[in-house]
C-alpha positions in Angstrom: -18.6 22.4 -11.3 -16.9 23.3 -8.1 -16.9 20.9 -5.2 -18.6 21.8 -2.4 -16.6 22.5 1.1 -17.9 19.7 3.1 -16.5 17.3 0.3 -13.1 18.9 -0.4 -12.2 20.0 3.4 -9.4 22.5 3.3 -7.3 24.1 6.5 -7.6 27.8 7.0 -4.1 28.3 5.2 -5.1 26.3 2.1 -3.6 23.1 2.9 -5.9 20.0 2.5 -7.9 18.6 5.7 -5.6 15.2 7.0 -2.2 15.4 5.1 -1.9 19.3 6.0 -0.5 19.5 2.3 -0.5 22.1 -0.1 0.4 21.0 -4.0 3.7 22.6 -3.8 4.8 20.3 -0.8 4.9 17.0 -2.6 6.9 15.6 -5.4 5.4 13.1 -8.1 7.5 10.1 -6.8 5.9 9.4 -3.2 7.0 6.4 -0.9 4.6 5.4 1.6 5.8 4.0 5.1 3.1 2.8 7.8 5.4 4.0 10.9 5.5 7.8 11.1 9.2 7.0 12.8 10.1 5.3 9.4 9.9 8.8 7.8 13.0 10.2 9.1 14.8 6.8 8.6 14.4 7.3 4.7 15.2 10.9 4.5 18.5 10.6 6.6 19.6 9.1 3.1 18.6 12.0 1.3 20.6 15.0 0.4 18.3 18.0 1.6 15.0 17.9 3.1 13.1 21.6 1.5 9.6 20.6 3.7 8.0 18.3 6.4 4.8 18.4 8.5 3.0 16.5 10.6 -0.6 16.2 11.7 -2.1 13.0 13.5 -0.2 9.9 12.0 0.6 11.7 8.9 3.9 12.8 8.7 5.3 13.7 5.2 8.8 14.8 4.1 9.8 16.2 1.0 13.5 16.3 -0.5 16.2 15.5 -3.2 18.2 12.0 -2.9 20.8 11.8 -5.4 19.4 14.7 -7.8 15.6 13.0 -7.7 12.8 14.4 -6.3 10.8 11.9 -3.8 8.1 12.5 -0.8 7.9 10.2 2.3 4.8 9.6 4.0 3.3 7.8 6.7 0.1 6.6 6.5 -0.6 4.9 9.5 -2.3 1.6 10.0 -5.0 0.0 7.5 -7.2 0.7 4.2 -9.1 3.2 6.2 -6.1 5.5 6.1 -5.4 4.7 3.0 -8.5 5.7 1.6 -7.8 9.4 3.0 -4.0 9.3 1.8 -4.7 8.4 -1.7 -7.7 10.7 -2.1 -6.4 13.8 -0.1 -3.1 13.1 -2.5 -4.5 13.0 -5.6 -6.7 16.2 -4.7 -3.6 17.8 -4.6 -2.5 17.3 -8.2 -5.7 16.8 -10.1 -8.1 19.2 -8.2 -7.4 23.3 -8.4 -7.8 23.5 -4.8 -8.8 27.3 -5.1 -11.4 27.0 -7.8 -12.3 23.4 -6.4 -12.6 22.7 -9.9 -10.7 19.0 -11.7 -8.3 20.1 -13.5 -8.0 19.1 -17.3 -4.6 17.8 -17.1 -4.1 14.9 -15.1 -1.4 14.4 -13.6 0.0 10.8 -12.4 2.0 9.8 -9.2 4.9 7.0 -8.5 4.0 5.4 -5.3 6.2 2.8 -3.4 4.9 1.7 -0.2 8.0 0.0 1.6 6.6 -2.4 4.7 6.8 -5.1 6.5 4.8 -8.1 6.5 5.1 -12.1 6.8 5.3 -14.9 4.6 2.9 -17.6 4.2 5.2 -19.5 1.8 7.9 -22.1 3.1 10.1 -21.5 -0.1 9.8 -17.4 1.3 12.3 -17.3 3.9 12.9 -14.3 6.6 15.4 -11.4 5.1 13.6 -11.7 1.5 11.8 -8.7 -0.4 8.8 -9.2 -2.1 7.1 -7.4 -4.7 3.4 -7.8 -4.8 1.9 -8.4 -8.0 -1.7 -8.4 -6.7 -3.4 -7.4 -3.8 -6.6 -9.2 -2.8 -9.2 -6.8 -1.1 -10.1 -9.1 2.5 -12.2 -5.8 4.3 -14.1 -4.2 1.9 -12.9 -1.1 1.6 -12.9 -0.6 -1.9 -16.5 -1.8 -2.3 -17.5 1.9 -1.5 -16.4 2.6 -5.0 -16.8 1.6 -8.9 -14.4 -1.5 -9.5 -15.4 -3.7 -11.9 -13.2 -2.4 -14.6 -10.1 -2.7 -12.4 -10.7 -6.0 -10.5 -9.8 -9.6 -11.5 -12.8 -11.8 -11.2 -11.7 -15.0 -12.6 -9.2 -14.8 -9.6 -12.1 -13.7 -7.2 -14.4 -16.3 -8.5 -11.3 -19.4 -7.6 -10.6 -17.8 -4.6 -13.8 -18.0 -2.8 -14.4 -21.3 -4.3 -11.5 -22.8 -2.7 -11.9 -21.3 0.4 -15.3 -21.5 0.6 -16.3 -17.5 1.5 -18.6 -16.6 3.6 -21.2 -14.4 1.8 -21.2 -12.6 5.1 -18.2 -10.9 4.3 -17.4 -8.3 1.6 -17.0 -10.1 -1.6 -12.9 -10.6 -2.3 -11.4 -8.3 -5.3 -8.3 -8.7 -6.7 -6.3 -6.2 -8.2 -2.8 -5.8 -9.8 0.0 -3.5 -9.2 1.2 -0.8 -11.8 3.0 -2.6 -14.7 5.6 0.3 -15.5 6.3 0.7 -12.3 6.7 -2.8 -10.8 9.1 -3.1 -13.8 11.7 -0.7 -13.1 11.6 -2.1 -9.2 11.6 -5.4 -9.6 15.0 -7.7 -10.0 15.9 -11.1 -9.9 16.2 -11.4 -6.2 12.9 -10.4 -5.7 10.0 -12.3 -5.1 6.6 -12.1 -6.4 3.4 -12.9 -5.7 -0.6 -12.2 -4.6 -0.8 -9.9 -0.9 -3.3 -10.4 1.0 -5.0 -7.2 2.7 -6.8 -7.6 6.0 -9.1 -5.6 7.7 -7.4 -5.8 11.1 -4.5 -7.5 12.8 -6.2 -10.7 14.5 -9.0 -12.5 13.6 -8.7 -10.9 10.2 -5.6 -12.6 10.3 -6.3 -16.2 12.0 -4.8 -14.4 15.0 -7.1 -15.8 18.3 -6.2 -14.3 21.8 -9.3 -14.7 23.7 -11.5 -14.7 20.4 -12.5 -17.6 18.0 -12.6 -17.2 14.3 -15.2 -17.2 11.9 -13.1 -19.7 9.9 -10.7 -21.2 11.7 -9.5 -22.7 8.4 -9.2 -20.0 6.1 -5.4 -19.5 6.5 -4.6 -22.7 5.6 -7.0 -22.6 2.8 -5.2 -19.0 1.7 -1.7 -20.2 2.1 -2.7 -23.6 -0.2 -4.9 -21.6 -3.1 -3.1 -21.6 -6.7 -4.4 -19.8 -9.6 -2.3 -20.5 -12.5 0.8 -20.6 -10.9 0.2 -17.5 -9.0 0.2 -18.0 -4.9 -0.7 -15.5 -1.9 2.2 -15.1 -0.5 1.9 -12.5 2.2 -0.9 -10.9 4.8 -0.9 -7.3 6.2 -3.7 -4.3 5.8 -2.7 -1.7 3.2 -1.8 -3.2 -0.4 -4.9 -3.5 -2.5 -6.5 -0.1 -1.0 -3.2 1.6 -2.5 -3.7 -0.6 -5.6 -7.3 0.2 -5.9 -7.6 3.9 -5.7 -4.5 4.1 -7.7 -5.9 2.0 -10.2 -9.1 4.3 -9.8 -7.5 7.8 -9.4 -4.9 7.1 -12.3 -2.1 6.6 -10.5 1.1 3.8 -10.4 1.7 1.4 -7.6 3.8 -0.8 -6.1 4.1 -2.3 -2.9 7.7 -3.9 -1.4 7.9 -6.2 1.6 10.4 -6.6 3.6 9.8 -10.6 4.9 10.3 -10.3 8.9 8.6 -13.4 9.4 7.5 -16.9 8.0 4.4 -17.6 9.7 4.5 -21.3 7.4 7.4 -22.5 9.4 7.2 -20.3 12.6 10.6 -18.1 11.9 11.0 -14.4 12.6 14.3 -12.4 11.4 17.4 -11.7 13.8 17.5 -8.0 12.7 14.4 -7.0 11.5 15.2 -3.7 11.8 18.8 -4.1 8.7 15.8 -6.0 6.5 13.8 -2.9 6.7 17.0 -0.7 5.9 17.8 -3.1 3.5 15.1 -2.9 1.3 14.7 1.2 1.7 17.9 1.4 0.3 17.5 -0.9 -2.6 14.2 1.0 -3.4 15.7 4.3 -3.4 18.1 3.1 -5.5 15.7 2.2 -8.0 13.4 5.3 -8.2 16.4 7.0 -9.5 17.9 4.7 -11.9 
């Protein structure tokens, strides 16, 4: 059955409604960036760039580093965006966008995000990379859509027992990244652990400007909980919506960190801005090993 046009919003030349992409424009080995302005920093590595467009905060570029095929996108700020990116995405390689019909064959994509975020371990220092094994849903994003066969609740279930949840907020899934992928990224100087994905910057965040929190407590109560060895090691607001819907959609993800800041003991890098090129570089270098 074909979907209808106000579900599957295409541009008057075909392309689809956000990313401005048409299937041929993207490879199968995608890297997603937050900063648009991050784009251009990755694909000044790369060989050739054949295509790149931009409409709104979605800039995408598409070319060859050493002999491999990869995309670069931004995808702005937040699961919101993500929840476009990933769908809009996998439209383009599952969905005949002419027939508006699913296609038979699925096809599956490699996504990398590369960003930056904080630590909330003392033993994570500034300069690091980490790898997140998990991503645990904080805004409720992914509630809009069937999870249970992709979630983690024995984790769930200790996490809002040790920090008390509210059951005024969304109910806290946990998923994990993609298995084949995390292991041809990961290395021995990388570390590992459970991300934490926010709804927002501040209060989502323990941040207070002029605001109080709901919880004033539930940072320390994230950075102490345990589950079988397995800590939350970071905060920031895209991981588990990428680990969701690729989880959902049939895709493989994995999410790098560059560690600009250790919010345990109140440390920020010198040169933010090498540990960012740092870990692009070691990332490219493993998409095409």
């Amino acid at each position: 059955m074909a979907i209808k046009q106000s579900e599957l919003i295409l541009n008057p030349d075909g392309s689809i409604y956000h990313l401005n992409l048409r299937p041929e424009n993207i490879a199968t080995d995608i890297i997603f960036v937050g900063d648009q302005d991050r784009v251009d920093k990755i694909t000044q590595l790369f060989d050739s760039v054949e295509f790149t467009t931009q409409k709104r905060e979605f800039k995408t570029s598409t070319g060859i580093y050493k002999g491999k095929r990869l995309s670069v996108i931004s995808t702005g700020i937040g699961p919101d965006n993500i929840d476009i990116v990933l769908n809009e995405l996998d439209a383009l390689v599952n969905i005949n966008l002419e027939t508006r019909e699913i296609k038979e064959k699925h096809t599956a994509l490699n996504i990398v995000r590369i960003g930056t975020s904080g630590s909330l371990q003392k033993d994570i220092p500034v300069d690091s990379f980490l790898l997140s094994s998990h991503a645990i849903d904080l805004n409720g994003m992914l509630h809009s859509y069937q999870v249970d066969e992709i979630s983690h609740p024995e984790i769930e279930e200790a996490f809002v027992k040790h920090t008390n949840w509210s059951a005024k907020k969304s109910y806290p899934l946990v998923i994990a990244n993609g298995n084949e992928l995390a292991n041809k990224i990961i290395s021995d100087t990388i570390f590992q652990g459970i991300t934490a994905t926010a709804g927002g910057f501040y209060a989502p965040q323990g941040r207070i400007l002029r605001l109080g929190l709901q919880d004033e407590h539930l940072n320390s109560k994230i950075d102490s909980f345990n589950f079988n060895g397995i800590r939350i090691t970071n905060l920031e607001m895209e991981t588990s919506a990428i680990y969701g819907l690729s989880k959902l959609l049939g895709h493989n993800a994995v999410s790098m960190n560059a560690i600009i800041a250790n919010r345990a003991n109140g440390t920020f890098s010198e040169n933010p801005y090498k540990v960012v090129e740092n870990l692009i570089e070691y990332t490219l270098q493993k998409l095409i090993e």
